[in-house]
N, C-alpha and C positions, 0 to 999 in steps of 0.2 A: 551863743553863736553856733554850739554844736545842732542844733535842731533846725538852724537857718539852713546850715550846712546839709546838713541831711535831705530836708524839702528839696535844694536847689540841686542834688547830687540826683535824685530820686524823677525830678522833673527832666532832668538833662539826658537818665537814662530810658527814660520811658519815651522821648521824643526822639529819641536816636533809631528806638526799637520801631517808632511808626515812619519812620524816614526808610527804613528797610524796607519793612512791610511796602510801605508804596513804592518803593523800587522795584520789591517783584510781582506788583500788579501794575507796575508798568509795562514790566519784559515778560506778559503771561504768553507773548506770541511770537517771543524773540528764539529766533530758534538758536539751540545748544546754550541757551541761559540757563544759570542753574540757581534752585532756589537758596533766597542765604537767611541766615539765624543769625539773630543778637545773643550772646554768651553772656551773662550777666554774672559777675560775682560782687562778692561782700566787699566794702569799701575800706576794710579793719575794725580794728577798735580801738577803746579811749581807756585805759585803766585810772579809776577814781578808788578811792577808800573803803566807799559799799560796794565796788564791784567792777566789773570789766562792761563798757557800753560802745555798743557798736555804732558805726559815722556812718553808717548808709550802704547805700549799694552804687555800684560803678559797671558801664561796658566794659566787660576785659576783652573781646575780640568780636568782628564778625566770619561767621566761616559759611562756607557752599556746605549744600546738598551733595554728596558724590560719591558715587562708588568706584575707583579704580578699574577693579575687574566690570563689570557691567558696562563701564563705558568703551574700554577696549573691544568686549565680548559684541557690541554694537558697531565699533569702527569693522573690524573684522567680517560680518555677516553682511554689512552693507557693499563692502570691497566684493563678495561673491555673489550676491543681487544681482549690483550693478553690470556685472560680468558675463551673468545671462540674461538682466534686462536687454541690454544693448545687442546682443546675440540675436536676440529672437526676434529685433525691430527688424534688422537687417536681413536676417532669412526672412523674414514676411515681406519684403519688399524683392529680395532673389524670388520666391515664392511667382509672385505677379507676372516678372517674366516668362513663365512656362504655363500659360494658358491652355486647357482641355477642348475638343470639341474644334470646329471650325478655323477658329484659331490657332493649333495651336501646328507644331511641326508637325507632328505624328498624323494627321489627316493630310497635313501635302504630301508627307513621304509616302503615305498609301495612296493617294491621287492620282501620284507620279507611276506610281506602281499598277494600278487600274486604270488607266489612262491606255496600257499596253495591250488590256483583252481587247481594247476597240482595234487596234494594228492587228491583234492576231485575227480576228475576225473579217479584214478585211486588208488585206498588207500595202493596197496601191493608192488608200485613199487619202488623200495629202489630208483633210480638215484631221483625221485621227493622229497622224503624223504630225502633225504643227500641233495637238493637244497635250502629244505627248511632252514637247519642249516646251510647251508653256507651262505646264504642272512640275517640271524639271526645276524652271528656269524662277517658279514660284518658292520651290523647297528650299534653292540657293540663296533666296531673298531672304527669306524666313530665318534661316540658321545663319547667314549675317545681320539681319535684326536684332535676333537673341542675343549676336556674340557683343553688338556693339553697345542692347543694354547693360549686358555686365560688364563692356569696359567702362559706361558710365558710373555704375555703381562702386565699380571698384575705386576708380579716381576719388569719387564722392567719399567715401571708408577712409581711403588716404588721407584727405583731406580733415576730416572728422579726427583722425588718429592724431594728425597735427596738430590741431588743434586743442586735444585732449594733454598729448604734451607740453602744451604752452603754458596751461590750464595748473598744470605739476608745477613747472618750473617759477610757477608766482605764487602758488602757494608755499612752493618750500624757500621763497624769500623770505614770503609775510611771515613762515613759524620762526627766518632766524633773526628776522625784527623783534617779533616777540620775544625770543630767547633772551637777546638784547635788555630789553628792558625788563624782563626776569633779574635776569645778572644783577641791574643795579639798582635794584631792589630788595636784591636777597640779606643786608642785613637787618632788613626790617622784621619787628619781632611779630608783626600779622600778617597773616595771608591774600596777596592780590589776588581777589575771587573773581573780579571781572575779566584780568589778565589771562588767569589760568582758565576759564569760559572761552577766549577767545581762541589760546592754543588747540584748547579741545575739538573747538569747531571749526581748525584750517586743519586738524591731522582727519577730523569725520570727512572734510571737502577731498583731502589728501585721497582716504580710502574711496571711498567715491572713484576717485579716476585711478587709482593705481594701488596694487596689494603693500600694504606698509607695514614695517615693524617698529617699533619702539622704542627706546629704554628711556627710563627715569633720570634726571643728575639732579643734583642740588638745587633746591630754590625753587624749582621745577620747571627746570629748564630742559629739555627734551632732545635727544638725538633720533635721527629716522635713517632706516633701511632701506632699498627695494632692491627689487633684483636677486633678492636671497641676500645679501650682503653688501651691498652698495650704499656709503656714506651719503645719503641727497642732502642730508642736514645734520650738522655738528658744531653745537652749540649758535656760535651768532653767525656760522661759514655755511652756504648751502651752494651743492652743486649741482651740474642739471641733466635732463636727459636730452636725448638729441633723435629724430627722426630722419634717417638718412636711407639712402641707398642701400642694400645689398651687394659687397662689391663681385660675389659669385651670382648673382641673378639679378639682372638692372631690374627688374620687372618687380622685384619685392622690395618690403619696406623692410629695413633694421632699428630697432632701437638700443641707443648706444649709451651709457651710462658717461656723462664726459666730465674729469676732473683733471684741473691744471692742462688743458691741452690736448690729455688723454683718453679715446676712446674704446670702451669696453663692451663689447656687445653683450645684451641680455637677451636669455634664453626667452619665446614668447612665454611657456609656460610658467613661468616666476614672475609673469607682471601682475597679473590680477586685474580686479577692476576694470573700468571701463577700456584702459588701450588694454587688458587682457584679450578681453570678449573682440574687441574691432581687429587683434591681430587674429585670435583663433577664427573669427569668418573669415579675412582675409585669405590666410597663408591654408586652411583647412577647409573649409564650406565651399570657400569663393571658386577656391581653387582645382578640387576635385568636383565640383561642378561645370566648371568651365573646360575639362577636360573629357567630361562626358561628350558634353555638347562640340566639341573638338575632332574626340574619335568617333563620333557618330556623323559627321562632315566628311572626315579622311576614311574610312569605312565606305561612306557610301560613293565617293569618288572611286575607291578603288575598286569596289566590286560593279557598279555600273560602266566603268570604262572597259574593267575586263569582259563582261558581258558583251557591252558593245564592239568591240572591238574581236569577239569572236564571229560577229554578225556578217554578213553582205546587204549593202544598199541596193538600192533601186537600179544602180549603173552594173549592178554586180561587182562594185569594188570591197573589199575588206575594210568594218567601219573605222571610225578613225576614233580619237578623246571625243568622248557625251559631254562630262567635263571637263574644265582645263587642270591640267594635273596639276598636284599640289607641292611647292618644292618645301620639306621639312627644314626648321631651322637648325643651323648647325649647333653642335657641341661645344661647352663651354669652358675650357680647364680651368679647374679649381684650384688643382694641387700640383704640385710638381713644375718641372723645369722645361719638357721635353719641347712644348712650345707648337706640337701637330696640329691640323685639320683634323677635324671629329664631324663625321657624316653619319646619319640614321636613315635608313632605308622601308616601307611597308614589303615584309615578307608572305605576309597570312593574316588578312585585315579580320579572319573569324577569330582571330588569338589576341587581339590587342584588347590591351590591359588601360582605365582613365586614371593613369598615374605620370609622373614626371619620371627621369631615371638618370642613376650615373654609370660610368663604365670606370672600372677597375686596374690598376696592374700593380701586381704585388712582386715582381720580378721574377716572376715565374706563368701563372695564369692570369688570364681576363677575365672576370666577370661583372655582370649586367645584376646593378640592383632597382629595384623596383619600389621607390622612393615611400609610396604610400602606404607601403605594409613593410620595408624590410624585407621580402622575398629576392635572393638570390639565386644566380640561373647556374648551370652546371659550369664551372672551370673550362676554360679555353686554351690552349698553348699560343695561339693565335688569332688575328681578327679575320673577318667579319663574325663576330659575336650573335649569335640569333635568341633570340629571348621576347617573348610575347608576343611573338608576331613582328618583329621589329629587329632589320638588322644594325648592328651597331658597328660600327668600321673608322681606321685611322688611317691617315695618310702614313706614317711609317713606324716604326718598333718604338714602343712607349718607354719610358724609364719607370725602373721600381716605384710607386708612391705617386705617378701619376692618375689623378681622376678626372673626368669628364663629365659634366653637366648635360642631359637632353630634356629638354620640354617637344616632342614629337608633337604636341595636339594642340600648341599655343596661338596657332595664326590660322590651324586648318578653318574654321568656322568663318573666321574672319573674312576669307580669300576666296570662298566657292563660287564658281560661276560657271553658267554654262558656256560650253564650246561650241554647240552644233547649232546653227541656223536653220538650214533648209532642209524641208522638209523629204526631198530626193536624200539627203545623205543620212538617215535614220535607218541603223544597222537593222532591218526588224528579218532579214529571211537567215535561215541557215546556211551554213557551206557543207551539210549533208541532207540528204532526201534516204528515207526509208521505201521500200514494196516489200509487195507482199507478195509469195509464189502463186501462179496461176492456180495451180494443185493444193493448195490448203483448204483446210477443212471448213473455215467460217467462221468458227466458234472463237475467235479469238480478234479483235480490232487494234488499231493504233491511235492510241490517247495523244503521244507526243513525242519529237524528236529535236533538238536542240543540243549545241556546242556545247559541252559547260568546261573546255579546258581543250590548248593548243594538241593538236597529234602527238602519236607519238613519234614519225617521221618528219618529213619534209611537209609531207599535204596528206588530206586524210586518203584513207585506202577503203576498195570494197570489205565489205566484212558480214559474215552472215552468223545471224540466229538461226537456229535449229533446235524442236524441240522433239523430244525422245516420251515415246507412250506412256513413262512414267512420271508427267507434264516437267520435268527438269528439260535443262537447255544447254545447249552449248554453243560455244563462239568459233565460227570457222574462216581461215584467211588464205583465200585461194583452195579450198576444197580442204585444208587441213585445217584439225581441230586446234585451237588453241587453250581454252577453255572448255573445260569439261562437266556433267556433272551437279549445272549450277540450277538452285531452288529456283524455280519462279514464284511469285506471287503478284495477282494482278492488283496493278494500280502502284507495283513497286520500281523503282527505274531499273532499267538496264545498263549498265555505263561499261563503255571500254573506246579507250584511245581516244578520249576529249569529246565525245557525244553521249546521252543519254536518252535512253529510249524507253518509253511508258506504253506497256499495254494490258488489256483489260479482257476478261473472259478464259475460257477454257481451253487449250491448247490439245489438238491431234496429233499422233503421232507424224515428226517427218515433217510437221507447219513448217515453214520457213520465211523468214524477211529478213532483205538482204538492204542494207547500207551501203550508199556510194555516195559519193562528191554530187554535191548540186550543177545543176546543168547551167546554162544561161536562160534557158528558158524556162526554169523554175523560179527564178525568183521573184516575179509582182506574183504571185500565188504562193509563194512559199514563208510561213509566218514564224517558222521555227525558232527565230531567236526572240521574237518577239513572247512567245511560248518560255520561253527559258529566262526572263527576266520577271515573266508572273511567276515563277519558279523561286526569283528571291525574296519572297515575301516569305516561306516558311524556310528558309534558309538558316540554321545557326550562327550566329552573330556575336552579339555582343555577353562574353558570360552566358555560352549556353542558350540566351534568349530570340525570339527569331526575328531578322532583319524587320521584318515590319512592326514589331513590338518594339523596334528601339527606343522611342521616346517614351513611352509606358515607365521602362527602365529609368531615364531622368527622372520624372515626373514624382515616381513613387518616390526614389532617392531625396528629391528635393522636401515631398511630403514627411518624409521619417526624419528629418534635422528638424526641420518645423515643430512636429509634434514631440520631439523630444527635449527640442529646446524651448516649448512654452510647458511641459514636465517641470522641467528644471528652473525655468522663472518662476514658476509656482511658486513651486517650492521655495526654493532659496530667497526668494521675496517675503512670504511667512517669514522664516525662519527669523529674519534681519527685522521684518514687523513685532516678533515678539520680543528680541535682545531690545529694540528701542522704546518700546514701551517698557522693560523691565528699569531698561534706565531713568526713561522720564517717569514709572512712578517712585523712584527716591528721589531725581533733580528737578522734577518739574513744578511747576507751580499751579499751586490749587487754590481757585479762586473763594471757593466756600471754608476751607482752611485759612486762608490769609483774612477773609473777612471776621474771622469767629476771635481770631489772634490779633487784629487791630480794635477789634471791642474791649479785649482784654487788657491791653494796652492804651487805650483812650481811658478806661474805667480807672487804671493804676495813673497816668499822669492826672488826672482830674482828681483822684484823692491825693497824691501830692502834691498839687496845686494847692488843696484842701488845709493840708496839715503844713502846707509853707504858711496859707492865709493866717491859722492858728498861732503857729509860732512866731510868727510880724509881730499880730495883735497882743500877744503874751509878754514879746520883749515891747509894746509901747507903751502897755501898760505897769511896765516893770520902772521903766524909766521914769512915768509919772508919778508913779509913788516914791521913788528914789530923789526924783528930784526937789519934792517939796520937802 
């Protein structure tokens, strides 16, 4: 019987071994399958008289392919992929909005801009005058286009972010399913390898959407982290995350860590994974993008109104809003009790900064922080706060530990539109006229004269240039000098008391040109302010850059995330392509392996089949000679 035993011990193990085998060339495509091995041990032995004889062999276990660290080192790098794949989908799609070339804003804002030598060149003729509003009235379209592509996109991110938490919160059910049936299993003396497969590959789904941590427990039953320390699962209990509001900025998304009722907000930077990358566009790309394109709306509302508005129309009236002004949205308190009105004002639209900002009281000073770098403005004892161009003001005395919320540049793009209709009320003449003394030498012309800032009176005054043999100038008002002394250089402005004067050539001694108030009947001839709004094209603007390069500045800025966030999918996509292949060459299944290993094992059942036939035939034959 012993040898019966043996054959039939031997056939049982060597069938068990190709049932394996064809289990993992069944799942050679099953993704997070890992390959498993037959353990084969000695079956005992038999001690007889001549000796000790062994009973066969027997399956002691089947176990996975696995390496612990490598599969982590894999969950991990995938979590940081996935975080700049999705990044860099969504700036390519921000990317599409800001079109170069004909399209894009930067060619209306110049449009708009050379639209105005046709009025200086000509101030009375309505077709140049109605061009000028229609290249206006194009820019405003444009830069509500743009704003309202990126509120689509933004919604869309939203929605995707929601979506990606839903995504968590069913995975970290299915792991404490699985935990579940870990638990009542664990005192089984072999290892559930399809089980433990499947935990693997809801914590790889896990990292995928969100950076997770880990620990081991018994049986292997697994708890998970996010958030830097947030229980989402422990043991068969898992709790969820929650996509909600901002309750200091309706406008953003928070995500909240929610257990028993209670919600915890997570830092974006501790998420990782996919809602990492969708919140870092959102709350950083989305957002100082959309502030560009914001202050570059309220900028050009405010320096074209004031332009215009230093002008005279065609009636000789002082011009009125080019565009309709923009009212900034109010402040938001965050902190504190005091319970004020928080107002933001444009002080100096060449200083404004594309950031958000809060305002401060620490029960003593106010200060202005400047949200996207941390840059704080110098200590205040009291409001209106000025900082970036931007005044910040409260309805009445703050209490210690109150802060204020401002987004200045959130709705400007959104709201641009033009004001002026008709073609009569286009500020294009000055409210001063320049001559030149009868008695000057020649040698010296007038390029341009134009407003570029209120009097320093009531209305502007005569005022005369005079220059001294040693080609310097001076400023004289009523026959006294007021200025003295000053360099000329042609082709460099003149400026005093809210006009500017550009002249070219060499100056005699004793030249003189004198500035007075516009007549009435200078004005259909008189183009000066028309003059002084081609003048904002090399204007200093945005950071230094000049008003008609504004969009250039977007444009590039949009390009440098771009190019830096397909850098870094590169990258980190390698990186996460080699830890997964490190894994899958110990857990994965090789089909030329498994083929060479079921030979081996068809070879081994087929001589046990063999040596059972043998030992039949041996004990029938034992019986027939027994029995006679």
């Amino acid at each position: 019987m012993s040898a019966l035993n043996i054959g039939s011990r031997a056939l049982t193990a060597n069938l068990s071994a190709l049932q394996v085998i064809g289990h993992n060339i069944a799942n050679v495509n099953t993704e997070g399958y890992s390959r498993q091995n037959v353990t084969m041990q000695v079956s005992g032995y038999q001690q007889y008289a001549n000796g000790f004889f062994g009973k066969g062999v027997e399956v002691g276990t089947v176990t996975r392919s696995h390496d612990a660290y490598l599969t982590r080192e894999a969950q991990t790098t995938r979590s940081v992929a996935s975080a700049d794949a999705v990044r860099l989908a969504r700036l390519e799609q921000l990317e599409a909005a800001f079109p170069m070339g004909e399209d894009g804003i930067g060619e209306s804002l110049n449009s708009m801009l050379n639209a105005w030598a046709d009025v200086a060149s000509s101030p009375s003729n309505q077709t140049a005058r109605l061009v000028v509003i229609a290249r206006a009235d194009e820019l405003a379209a444009r830069l509500r286009d743009t704003a309202g592509q990126l509120d689509i996109l933004r919604e869309s991110t939203q929605l995707q972010v929601k979506g990606t938490v839903d995504n968590v919160n069913r995975l970290a059910a299915d792991l404490a399913k699985v935990n579940q049936r870990l638990t009542e299993v664990m005192g089984s003396p072999n290892t559930p390898n399809d089980l433990l497969d499947q935990r693997d590959q809801i914590l790889s789904e896990l990292s995928k959407h969100v950076q997770v941590s880990s620990i081991p427990g018994e049986g292997g039953v697994v708890s998970v982290f996010v958030g830097g320390s947030m229980p989402l699962v422990l043991g068969s209990q898992s709790a969820k995350l929650e996509a909600g509001r901002d309750p200091a900025d309706s406008s953003r998304l928070q995500i909240s860590f929610v257990q028993g009722g209670v919600k915890t907000p997570l830092a974006d930077g501790n998420l990782g994974g996919e809602l990492g990358g969708l919140m870092n566009f959102l709350h950083n790309d989305l957002a100082q993008v959309s502030n560009m394109v914001g202050r570059m709306a309220l900028a050009t509302v405010s320096v074209v109104n004031t332009q215009h508005e230093l002008g005279l129309d065609l009636k000789g009236l002082p011009g009125g809003e080019f565009f309709t002004a923009l009212t900034l949205p109010s402040g938001v308190q965050t902190s504190g009790v005091s319970g004020l009105t928080a107002s933001v004002g444009v002080s100096d639209p060449s200083q404004l900064m594309a950031s958000d900002y809060e305002l401060r009281y620490d029960g003593t000073n106010y200060t202005a922080v400047r949200l996207s770098d941390g840059t704080v403005s110098a200590p205040a004892a009291a409001v209106p706060v000025s900082f970036d161009g931007l005044s910040f003001n409260l309805s009445g005395p703050a209490t210690a530990g109150d802060v204020f919320r401002f987004k200045p540049f959130e709705n400007a793009a959104r709201e641009i539109k033009i004001a002026i209709t008709s073609p009569d009320s286009v500020a294009a003449a000055s409210p001063v006229k320049v001559s030149p003394e009868p008695g000057n030498s020649g040698g010296i012309s007038i390029e341009s004269l134009y407003a570029n800032g209120p009097p320093g009176g009531a209305s502007y005054g005569t005022t005369e240039v005079v220059f001294a043999a040693d080609g310097s100038y001076s400023i004289e008002v009523g026959g006294t000098p007021v200025l003295t002394g000053q360099t000329y250089k042609p082709g460099e402005p003149i400026e005093y008391d809210g006009w500017s004067l550009t002249l070219r050539g060499v100056p005699a001694d004793n030249d003189t040109f004198t500035v007075t108030p516009a007549g009435p009947n200078d004005i259909r001839q008189n183009a000066g302010n028309a003059v002084g709004f081609q003048a904002l094209r090399d204007a200093a603007m945005f950071e230094g850059v000049p008003f008609g390069d504004g969009y250039v500045n977007i444009f590039s800025d949009v390009g440098t995330r771009v190019q830096s966030a397909q850098f870094s999918s590169a990258f980190s996509g390698q990186v996460a392509a080699t830890a997964e292949n490190a894994r899958a060459n110990v857990a994965g299944v090789n089909l030329d392996e498994e083929a060479a290993r079921m030979l081996q094992f068809q070879q081994s059942y087929q001589a046990a089949a063999k040596f059972l036939q043998v030992a039949q035939s041996t004990f029938d034959s034992l019986l027939q000679t027994v029995g006679r």
